[in-house]
C-alpha positions as CSV (number, residue, x, y, z in Angstrom):
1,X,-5.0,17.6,-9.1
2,X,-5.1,14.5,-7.4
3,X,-2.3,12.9,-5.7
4,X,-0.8,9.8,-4.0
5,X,1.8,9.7,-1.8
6,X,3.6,7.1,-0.5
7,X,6.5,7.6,2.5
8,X,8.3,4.6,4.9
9,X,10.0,2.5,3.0
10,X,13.9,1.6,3.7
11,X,16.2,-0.9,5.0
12,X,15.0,-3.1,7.7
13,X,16.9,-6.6,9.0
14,X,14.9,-9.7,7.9
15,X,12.3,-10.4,10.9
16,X,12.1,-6.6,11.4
17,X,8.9,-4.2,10.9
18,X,8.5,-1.5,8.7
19,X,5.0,0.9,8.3
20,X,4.5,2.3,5.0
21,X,1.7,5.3,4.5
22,X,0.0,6.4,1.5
23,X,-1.6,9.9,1.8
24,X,-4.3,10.6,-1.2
25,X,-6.0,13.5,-2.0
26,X,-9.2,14.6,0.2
27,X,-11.3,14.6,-3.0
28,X,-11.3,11.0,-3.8
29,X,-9.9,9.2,-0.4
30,X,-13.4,8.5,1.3
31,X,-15.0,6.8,-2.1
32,X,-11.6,5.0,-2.8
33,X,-10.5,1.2,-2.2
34,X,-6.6,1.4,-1.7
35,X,-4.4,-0.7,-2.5
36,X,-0.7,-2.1,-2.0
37,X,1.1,-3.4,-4.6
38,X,5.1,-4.5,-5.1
39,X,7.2,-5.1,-7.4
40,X,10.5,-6.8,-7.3
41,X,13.4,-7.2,-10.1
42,X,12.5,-9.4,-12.5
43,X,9.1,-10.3,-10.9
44,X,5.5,-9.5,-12.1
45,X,3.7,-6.7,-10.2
46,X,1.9,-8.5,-7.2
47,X,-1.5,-7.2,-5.5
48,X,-0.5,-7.2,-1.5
49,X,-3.6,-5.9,0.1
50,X,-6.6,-3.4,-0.2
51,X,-9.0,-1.9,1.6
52,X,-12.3,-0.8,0.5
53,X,-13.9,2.7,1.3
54,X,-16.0,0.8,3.9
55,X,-13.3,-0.8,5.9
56,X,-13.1,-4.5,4.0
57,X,-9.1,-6.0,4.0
58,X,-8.1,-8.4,1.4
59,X,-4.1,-10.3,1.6
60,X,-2.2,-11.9,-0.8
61,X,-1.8,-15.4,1.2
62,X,2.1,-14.2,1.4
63,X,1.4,-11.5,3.5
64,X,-1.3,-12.6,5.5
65,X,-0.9,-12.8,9.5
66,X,2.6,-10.5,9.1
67,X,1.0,-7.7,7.3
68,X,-1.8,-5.2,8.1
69,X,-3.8,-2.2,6.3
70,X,-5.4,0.2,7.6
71,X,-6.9,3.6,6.6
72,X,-7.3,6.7,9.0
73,X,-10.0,8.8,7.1
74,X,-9.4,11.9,9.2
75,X,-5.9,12.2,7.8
76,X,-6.8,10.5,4.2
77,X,-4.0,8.4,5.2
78,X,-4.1,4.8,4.7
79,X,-1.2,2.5,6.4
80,X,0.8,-1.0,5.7
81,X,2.0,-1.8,8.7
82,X,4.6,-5.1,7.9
83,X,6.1,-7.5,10.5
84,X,8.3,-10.6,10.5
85,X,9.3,-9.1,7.2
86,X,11.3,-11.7,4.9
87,X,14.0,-10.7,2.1
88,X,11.2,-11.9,0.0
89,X,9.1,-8.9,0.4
90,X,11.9,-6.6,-1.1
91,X,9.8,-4.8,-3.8
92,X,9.1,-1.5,-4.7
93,X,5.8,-1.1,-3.0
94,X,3.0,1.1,-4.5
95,X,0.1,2.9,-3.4
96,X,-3.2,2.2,-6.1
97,X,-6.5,4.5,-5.1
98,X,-9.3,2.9,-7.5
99,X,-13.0,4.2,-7.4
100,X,-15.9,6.1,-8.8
101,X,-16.2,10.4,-9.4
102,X,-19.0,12.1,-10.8
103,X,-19.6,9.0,-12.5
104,X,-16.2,8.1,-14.2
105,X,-14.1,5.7,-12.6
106,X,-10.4,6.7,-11.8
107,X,-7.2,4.9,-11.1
108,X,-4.7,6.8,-9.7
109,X,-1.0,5.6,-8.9
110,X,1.6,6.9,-6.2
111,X,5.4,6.8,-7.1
112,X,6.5,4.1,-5.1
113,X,8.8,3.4,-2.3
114,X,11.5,1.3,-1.7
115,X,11.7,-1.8,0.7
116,X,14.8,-4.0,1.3
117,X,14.6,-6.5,3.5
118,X,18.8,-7.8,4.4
119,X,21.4,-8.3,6.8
């Protein structure tokens, strides 16, 4: 059974830092592009960054320069490290694996984790 695990979300002071993780299972981690993704009340869900199974980043433009991916294959782990965080950004933030397995495609979601960015 696959899974996708997100931790390291809570309550940080606007211009603080915050690093989220997002563990997947071994099976599909190294052919998977992972994604971030947030959702705030009353907003649309919004694509914040992914990395491919080869290493390539892609930022919304409201993220980029404060926020970072990256993935540690080793430990199927792959990391949003967030700086200069805004109250903006306060979202539930999700963890999206996407890719190809014995030739079906898969999309598999974490449960989320809560961000709040306040004083």
């Amino acid at each position: 059974q696959v899974q996708i695990v997100e931790s390291g979300g809570g309550l940080v002071q606007p211009g603080g830092s915050l690093r989220l993780s997002c563990a997947a299972s071994r099976t599909i981690f190294s052919l998977s592009t992972i994604s971030w993704y947030r959702q705030a009340p009353g907003k649309q869900h919004q694509l914040v960054t992914s990395i491919t199974n080869g290493g390539g980043t892609n930022y919304a433009d409201s993220v980029k320069d404060r926020f970072t991916i990256s993935r540690d294959n080793a430990k199927n782990t792959v990391y949003l490290q967030m700086n200069s965080l805004k109250p903006e950004d306060t979202a539930v933030y999700y963890c999206n694996a996407k890719g190809r397995f014995l030739g079906r495609t898969y999309d598999y979601w974490g449960q989320g984790t809560q961000v709040t960015v306040s004083s």
